[in-house]
C-alpha positions in Angstrom: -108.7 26.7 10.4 -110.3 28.6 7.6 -109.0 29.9 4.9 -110.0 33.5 4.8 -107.5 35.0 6.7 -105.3 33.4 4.4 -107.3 35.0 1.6 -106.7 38.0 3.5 -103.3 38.5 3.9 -102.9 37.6 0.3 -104.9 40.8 -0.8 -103.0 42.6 1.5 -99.9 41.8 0.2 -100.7 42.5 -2.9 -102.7 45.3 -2.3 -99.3 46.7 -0.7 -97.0 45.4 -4.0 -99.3 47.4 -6.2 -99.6 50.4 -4.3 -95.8 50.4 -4.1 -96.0 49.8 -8.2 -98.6 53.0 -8.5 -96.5 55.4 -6.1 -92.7 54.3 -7.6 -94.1 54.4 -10.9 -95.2 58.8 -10.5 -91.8 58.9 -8.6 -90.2 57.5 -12.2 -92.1 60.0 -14.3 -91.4 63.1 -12.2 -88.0 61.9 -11.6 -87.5 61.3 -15.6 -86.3 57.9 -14.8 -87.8 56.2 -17.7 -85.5 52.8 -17.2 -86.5 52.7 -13.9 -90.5 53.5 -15.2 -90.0 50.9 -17.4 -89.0 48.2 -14.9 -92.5 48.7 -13.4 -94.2 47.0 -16.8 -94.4 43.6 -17.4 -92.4 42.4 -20.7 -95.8 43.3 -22.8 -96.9 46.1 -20.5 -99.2 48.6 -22.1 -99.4 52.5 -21.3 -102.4 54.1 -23.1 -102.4 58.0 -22.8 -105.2 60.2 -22.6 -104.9 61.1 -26.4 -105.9 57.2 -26.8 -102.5 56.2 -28.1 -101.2 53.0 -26.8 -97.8 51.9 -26.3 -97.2 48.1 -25.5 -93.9 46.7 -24.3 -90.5 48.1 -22.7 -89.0 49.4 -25.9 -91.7 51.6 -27.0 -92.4 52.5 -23.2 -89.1 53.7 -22.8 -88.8 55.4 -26.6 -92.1 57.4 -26.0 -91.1 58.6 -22.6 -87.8 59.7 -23.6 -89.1 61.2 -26.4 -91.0 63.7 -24.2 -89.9 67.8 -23.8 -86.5 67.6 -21.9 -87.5 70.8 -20.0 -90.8 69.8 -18.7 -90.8 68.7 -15.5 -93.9 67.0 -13.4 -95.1 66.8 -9.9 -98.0 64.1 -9.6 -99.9 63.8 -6.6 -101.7 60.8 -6.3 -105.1 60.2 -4.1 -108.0 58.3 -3.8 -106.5 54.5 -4.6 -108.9 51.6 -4.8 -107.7 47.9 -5.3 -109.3 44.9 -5.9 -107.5 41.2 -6.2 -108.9 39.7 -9.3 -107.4 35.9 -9.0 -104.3 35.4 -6.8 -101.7 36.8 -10.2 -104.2 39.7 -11.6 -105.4 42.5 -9.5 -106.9 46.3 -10.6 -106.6 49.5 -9.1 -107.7 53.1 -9.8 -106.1 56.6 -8.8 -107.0 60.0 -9.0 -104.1 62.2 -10.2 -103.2 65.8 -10.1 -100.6 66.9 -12.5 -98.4 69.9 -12.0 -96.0 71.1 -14.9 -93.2 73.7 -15.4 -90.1 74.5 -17.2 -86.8 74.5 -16.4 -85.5 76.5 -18.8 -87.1 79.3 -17.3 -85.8 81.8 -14.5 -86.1 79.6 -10.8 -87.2 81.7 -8.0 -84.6 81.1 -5.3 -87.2 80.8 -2.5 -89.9 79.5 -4.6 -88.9 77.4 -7.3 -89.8 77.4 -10.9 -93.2 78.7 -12.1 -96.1 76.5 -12.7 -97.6 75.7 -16.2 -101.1 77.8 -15.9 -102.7 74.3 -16.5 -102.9 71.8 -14.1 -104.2 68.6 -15.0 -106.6 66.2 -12.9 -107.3 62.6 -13.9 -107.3 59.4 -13.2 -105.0 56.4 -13.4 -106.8 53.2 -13.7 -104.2 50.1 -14.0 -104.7 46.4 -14.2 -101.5 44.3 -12.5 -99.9 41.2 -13.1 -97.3 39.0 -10.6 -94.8 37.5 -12.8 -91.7 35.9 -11.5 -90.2 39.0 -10.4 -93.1 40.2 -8.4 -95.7 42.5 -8.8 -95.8 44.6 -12.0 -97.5 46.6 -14.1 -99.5 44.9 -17.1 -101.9 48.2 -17.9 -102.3 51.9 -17.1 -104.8 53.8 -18.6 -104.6 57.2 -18.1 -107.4 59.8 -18.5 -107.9 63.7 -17.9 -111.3 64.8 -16.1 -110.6 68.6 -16.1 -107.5 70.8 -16.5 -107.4 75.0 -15.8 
């Protein structure tokens, strides 16, 4: 028997794992649940924003995400996702992002909602993954913006 469709279903497990990771981690950030964010990261997981500023382990992920404008809230929708096992514990992926904002301290619409930030951000997520003993996590996300309105 040969041992690609072994090597197979190992990448597609993964592949699945991760994909979970990428899509539970935008639920987390639009949700504001930034323990639940954090549980995404390995120990010594590493968020770099846009701005370049990185943030390495669960403390400081959590501390910089709570620290964020209590009012804003966030709708990303995510698109595009490649993946790519590296070895059978590291894997990459890449995803394109669209970011919608508002405020919720402003006046909600009863049939529309809030109103949305006049900028709405497009970029890209491009993460590096790790399986540790409690599965699947995050180990880097790099976030850039490609254009905003």
């Amino acid at each position: 028997m040969s041992d690609q469709p072994a090597v197979g279903a190992e990448t597609e497990a993964a592949e699945r794992a991760c994909l979970r990771l990428v899509i539970e981690s935008v639920r987390c950030n639009d949700e504001r649940d930034w323990k639940g964010l954090v549980a995404l990261y390995s120990d010594d997981g590493v968020v770099q924003r846009p701005s370049g500023e990185r943030i390495v382990g669960h403390d400081a992920i959590l501390a910089s995400y709570s620290a964020g404008a209590p009012d804003r809230r966030t709708r990303h929708v995510c698109s595009n996702w490649t993946f790519a096992l590296d070895d059978p514990t590291h894997a990459h992926g890449r995803t394109s992002v669209v970011v919608y904002a508002w405020d919720v301290s402003t006046e909600r619409d009863p049939r529309l909602g809030y109103q949305l930030d006049s900028r709405v951000v497009i970029g890209d997520f491009a993460d590096r993954f790790v399986l540790t003993d409690a599965g699947w996590r995050l180990a880097e996300r790099r976030a850039t913006v490609v254009a905003h309105s």
